[in-house]
N, C-alpha and C positions, 0 to 999 in steps of 0.2 A: 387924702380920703382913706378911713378907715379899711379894712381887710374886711371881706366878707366869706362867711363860711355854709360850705355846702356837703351835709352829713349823710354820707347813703348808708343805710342800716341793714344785712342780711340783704345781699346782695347775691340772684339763685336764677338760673336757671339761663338757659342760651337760646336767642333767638336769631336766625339765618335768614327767614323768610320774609320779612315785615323791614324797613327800612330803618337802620339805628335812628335815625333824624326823630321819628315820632316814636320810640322804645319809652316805656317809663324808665326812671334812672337805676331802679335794681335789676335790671338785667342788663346780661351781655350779651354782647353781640357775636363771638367769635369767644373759642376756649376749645381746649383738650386736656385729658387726662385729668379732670376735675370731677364730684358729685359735689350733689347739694344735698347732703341728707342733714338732717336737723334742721334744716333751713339756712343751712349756711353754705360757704362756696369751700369745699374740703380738697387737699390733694389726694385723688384717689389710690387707691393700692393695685398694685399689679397682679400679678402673679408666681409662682413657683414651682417645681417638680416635686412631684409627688409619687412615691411607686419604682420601680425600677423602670430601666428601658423595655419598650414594648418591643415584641417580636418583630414586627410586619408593621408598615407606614400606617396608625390607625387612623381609619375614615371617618369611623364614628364608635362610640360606644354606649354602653347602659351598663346601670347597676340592677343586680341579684342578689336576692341572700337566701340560703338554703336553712336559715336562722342560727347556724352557727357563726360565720364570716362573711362580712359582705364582699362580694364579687365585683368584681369588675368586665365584662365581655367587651370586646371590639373587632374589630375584622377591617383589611382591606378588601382589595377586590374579588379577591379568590377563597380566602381561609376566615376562620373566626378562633380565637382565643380570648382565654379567660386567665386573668390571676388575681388574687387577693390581697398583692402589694410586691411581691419580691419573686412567685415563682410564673410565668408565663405558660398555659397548658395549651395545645391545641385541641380543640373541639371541633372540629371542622366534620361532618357528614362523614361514612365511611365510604359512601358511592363519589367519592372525591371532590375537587376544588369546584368552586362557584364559579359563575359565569358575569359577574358583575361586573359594571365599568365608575369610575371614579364620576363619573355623570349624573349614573342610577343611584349610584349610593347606598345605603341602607337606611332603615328605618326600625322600631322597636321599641317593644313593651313589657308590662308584667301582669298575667291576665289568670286568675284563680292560682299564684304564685310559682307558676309556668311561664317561665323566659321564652317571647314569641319575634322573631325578625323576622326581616323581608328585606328582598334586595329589587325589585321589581325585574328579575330575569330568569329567578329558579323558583321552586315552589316555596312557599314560607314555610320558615325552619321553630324550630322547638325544642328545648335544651333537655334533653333524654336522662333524669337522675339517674336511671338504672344503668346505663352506660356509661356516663358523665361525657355524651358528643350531641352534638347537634342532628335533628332528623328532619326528614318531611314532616312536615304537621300532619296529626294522627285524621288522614278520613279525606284530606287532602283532594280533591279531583284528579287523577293523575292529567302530564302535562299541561295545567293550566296555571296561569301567572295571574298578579295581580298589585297591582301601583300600590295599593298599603294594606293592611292590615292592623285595625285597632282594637279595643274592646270596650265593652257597653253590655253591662251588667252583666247575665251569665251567656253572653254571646259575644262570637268573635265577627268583627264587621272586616266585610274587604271591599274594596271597589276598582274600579278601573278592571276590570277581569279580560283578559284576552285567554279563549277555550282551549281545548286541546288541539281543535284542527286550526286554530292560528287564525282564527276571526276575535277583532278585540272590540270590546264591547267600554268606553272609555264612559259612559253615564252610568253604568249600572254599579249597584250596589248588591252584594250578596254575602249572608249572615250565615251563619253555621246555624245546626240543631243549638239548644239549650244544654251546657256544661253539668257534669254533675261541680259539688263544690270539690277544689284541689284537683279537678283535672279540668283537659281539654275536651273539647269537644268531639262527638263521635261522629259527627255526619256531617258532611255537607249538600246531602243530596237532595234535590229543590222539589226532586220528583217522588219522593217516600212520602206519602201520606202521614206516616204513621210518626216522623219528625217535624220539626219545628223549622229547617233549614226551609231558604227561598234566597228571592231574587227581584231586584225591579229594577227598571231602567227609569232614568229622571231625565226628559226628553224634552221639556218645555225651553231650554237654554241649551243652547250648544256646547258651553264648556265641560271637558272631562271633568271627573270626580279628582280631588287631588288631595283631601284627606279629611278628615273628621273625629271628633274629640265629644266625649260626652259634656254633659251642663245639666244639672240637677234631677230631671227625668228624664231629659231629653237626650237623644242624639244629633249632634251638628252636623253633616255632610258639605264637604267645603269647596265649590268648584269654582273656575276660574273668574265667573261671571254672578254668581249666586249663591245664597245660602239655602240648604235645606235641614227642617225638624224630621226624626225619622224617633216615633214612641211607639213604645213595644201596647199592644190593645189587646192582644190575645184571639183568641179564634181560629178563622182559617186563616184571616189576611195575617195574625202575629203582630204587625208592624205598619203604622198608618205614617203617612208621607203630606209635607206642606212644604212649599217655598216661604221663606220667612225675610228675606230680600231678595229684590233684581236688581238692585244696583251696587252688589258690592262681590267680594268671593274672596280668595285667599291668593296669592301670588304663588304659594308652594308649598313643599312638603314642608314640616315642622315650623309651619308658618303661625301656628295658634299654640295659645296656652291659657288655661285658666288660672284668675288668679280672684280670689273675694267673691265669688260669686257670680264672674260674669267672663266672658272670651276676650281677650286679648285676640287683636288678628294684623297681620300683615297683609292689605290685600295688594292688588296690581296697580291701584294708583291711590291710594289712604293708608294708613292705620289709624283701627278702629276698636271701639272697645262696645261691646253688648250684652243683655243680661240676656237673650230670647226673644224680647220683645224688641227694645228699639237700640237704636244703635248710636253713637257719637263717635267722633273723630277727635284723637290726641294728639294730631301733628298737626293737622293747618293752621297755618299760618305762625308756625314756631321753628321747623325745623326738617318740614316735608320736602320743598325745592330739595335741600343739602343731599336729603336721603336718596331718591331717585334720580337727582344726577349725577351722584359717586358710586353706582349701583353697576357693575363691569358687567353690560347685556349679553355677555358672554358666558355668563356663569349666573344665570339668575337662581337658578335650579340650589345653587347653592347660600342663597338670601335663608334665613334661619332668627329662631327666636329663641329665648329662654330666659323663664324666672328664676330668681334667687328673692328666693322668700324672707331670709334673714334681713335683707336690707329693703326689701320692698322695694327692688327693681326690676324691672324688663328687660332684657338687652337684646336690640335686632343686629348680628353679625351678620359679614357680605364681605366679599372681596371688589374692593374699592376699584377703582379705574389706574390705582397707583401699583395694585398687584401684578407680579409680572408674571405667577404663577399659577393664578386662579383658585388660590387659598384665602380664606377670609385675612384681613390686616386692619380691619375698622370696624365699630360697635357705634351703635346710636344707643344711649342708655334710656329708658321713661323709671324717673320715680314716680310711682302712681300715690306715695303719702303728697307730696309736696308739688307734681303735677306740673315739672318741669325735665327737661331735657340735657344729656350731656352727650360728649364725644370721648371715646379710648381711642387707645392705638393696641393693637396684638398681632400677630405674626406668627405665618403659617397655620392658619386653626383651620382645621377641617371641621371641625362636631366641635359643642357643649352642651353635657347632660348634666345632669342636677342628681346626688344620690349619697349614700353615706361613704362616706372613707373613713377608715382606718390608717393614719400617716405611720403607723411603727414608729414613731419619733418619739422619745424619752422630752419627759416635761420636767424633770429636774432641773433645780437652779443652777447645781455644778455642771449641766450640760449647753447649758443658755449662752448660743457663742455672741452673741448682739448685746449691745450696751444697754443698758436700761433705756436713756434717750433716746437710740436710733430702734431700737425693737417694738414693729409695728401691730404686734401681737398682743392680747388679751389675757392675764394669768389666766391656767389650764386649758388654754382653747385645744391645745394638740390631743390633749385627753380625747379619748373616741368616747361618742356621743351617739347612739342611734338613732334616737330623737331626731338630730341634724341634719338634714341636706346640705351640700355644700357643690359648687360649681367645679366641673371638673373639663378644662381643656385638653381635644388632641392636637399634639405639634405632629403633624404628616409627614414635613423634610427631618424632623431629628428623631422620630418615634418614642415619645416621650407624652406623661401625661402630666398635666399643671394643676393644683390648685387654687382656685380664683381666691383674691381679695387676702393672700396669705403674703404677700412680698411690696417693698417700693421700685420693684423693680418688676421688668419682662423677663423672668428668670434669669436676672446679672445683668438685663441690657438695659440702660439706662432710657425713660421715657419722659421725657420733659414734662413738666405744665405750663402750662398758662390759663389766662382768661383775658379780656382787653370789652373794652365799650370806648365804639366809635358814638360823635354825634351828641355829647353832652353842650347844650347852649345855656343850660341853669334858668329858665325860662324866659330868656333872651335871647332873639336871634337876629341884634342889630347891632347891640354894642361888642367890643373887643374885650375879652378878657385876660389878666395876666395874672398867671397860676406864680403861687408862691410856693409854696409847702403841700405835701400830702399826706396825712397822719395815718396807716393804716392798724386795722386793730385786731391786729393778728395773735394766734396764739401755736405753740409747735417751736420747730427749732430749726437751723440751717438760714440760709439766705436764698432771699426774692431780689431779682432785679425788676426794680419799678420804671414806669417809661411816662412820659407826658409828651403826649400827640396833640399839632394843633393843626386847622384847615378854616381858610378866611370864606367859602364857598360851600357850601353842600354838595358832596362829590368831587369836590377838587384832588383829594390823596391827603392821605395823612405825613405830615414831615413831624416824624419820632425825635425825641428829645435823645440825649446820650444816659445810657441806664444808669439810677443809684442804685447803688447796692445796700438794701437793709438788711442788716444782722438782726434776725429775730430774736429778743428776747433782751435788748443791747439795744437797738437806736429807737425812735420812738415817730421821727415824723424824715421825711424825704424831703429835699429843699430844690427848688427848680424855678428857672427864670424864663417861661415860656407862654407866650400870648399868641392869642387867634379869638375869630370870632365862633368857632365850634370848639371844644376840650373834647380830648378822647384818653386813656390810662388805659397803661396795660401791666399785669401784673405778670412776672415769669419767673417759673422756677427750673432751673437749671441740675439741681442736683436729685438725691432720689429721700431729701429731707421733709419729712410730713409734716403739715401747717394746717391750718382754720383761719379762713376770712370771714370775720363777721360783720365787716364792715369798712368802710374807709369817708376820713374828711378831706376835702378840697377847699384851702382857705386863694382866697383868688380878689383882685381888682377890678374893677370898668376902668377899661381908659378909654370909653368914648369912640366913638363912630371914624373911621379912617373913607 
């Protein structure tokens, strides 16, 4: 009986939740350290150090530019420092160290080009050019704290407000007076007539306020349980208020990000993506189970999102259930071009902000210590670019800051890949098959170890073949002696050599009903 061939073409994206049995055959079922961008299955890029060592275990950071250099700011739980790649300044308040805990964390923005943080325990801070330190926010209510602080047009929003006498008010929302431009705001007092500053509480859901992100006119207000629109009308009210869902909210702080026009959100049991009006879900039924049950309930507070625009991805980090330190070590990736799902691995991240760097790195050729083939880089990328955003991780235990998507590696530590689909029957799920050969149609360099999995039952266990090793660019097809009534492949890469899978053929037998 002749060979028969079975050709899977741009093969993208991972699904977890849905049962391989009934998957269509370009997707997989299980994979790490892969994207699919072009629509193909890529080994993903790691990352690398960027900047010298930070002063103090950074929790989080943001970028600043004073428009001569771009800044970098970060802060543990007590201090905040700032440097521009090599020199580390402390900015910290003069009335001394914060009261923060690795819990509360911080939070941060850039609001009429005034560096504005929040740690949810001391009053929100403000980057003082005339001193070059951090201060109370200028008008500030004294003793009063507040869960975040964002901004939305020439106003600064805070919510979650607990007052000076230590009654906390976790629905309410409260906006400063109207900014002139290139400053802060002068007032926050609800009770001046004669400002624009107020206050309201959003009372119909019981969940606190937990953070909010503008969206084209609007302001989003993000609580646990619901969505609110908060648009400036003018008048006496200023500010008119609508629920715009009751069954969704945000899981936590930097739980949302806009991207095209519409919210990205992380809520407490979805991710969701909406323009204002209606809302859809990006994960059911692809990769939502995976996410909330490697979600360490101990550390939710620390569930986190962030775009990178160049690539047109999302990335939800979290400290998995495998963390024994309650640092993020996992990513769910969404490309929203191509509308498929991936998994990283990373280690110790506290924070990832998105902002421009300057790497100080020489882009000369006689400086280029990587080989042409192994160098995973773009002629001129290191060149500074202001234009560019670029993903910028904190390492916590080493103090250290990384650049995303710049190395094959976890800064020198080596992170495997794979991909595998269980549950290929070829539109048979009676007769036996006996796999001969697998042609894969890769492009890149290094070696893939390929695997042929077979299972006579649905759910039985897959029994893995012994891996061939293809030499990319050198063998052309994998040769294997292995039969079942279900085929499963797995492709793995072991070393930190970047590849493109655009494809793979499965030339295979019937031998008939056992």
């Amino acid at each position: 009986m002749p060979y028969k061939r079975l050709e899977i073409t741009r093969p993208k994206g991972i699904n977890i939740d849905l049962s391989p049995y009934e998957l269509p055959n370009e997707l997989w079922s299980e994979g790490i350290n892969v994207d699919f961008r072009n629509f193909r299955t890529n080994r993903s890029l790691g990352y690398r150090q960027v900047f010298s060592n930070t002063t103090v275990s950074p929790l989080f950071t943001v970028a600043w530019t004073d428009f001569n250099l771009p800044y970098w700011f970060y802060a543990n739980e007590t201090a905040i420092y700032r440097t521009e790649g090599t020199t580390n300044s402390d900015v910290t308040r003069t009335s001394g160290a914060y009261t923060g805990t690795y819990a509360s964390g911080w939070t941060g923005n850039v609001f009429n080009g005034a560096l504005i943080m929040n740690n949810a325990t001391d009053s929100p801070q403000f980057f003082d050019v005339s001193s070059s330190l951090m201060a109370d926010l200028t008008a500030w209510p004294t003793s009063y704290v507040c869960g975040v602080v964002r901004p939305y047009k020439n106003y600064l929003i805070s919510m979650d407000i607990t007052k000076g006498n230590g009654e906390r008010f976790p629905t309410m929302v409260k906006w400063s007076d109207s900014a002139d431009a290139g400053d802060v705001p002068q007032s926050w007092d609800e009770t001046n007539p004669t400002t624009q500053a107020g206050e309201n509480v959003l009372p119909d859901t019981e969940g606190r306020c937990i953070d909010g992100l503008a969206l084209n006119d609007s302001f989003f207000i993000y609580k646990g349980d619901s969505v609110w629109a908060m648009q400036f009308i003018g008048g006496n009210f200023i500010f008119s208020f609508r629920k715009v869902f009751n069954d969704a909210g945000v899981l936590g702080k930097d739980c949302v990000v806009e991207f095209e026009g519409k919210h990205f959100v992380v809520g407490v049991n979805d991710v969701y993506v909406h323009d204002g009006t209606s809302k859809q879900s990006v994960i059911s039924n692809q990769i939502k189970k995976k996410l909330y049950s490697q979600i360490d309930n101990n550390y939710i507070d620390k569930v986190k999102c962030q775009i990178n625009d160049a690539t047109k991805e999302i990335w939800i980090y979290f400290p998995s259930l495998d963390s024994t330190n309650g640092l993020c070590d996992r990513a769910l990736v969404w490309d929203w071009e191509v509308k498929v799902w991936s998994q990283r691995e990373i280690s110790n991240i506290s924070y990832i902000a998105r902002g421009n760097i300057d790497p100080q790195e020489s882009d000369a050729w006689d400086d280029e210590v990587l080989g042409w083939d192994t160098d995973s880089s773009v002629w001129g990328e290191e060149s500074f670019n202001p234009s560019q955003t670029e993903l910028v991780l904190c390492d916590y235990t080493n103090n250290k800051f990384y650049q995303g998507n710049r190395s094959t590696t976890l800064n020198g530590v080596l992170a495997p890949s794979s991909v595998e689909r269980v549950g290929l029957d070829f539109g048979d799920d009676l007769n036996y098959k006996y796999v001969n050969t697998i042609t894969p149609h890769f492009s890149g360099e290094g070696t893939v170890n390929i695997y042929i999995g077979t299972e006579n039952h649905q759910g039985q266990g897959i029994a893995w073949s012994v891996p061939f090793l293809f030499n990319i660019g050198v063998d052309y097809k994998a040769d294997f002696r292995e039969s079942g009534r279900y085929i499963a492949i797995k492709f793995e890469s072991p070393t930190d050599n970047l590849w493109t899978l655009t494809g793979y053929t499965i030339e295979y037998e019937e031998t008939g009903i056992r």
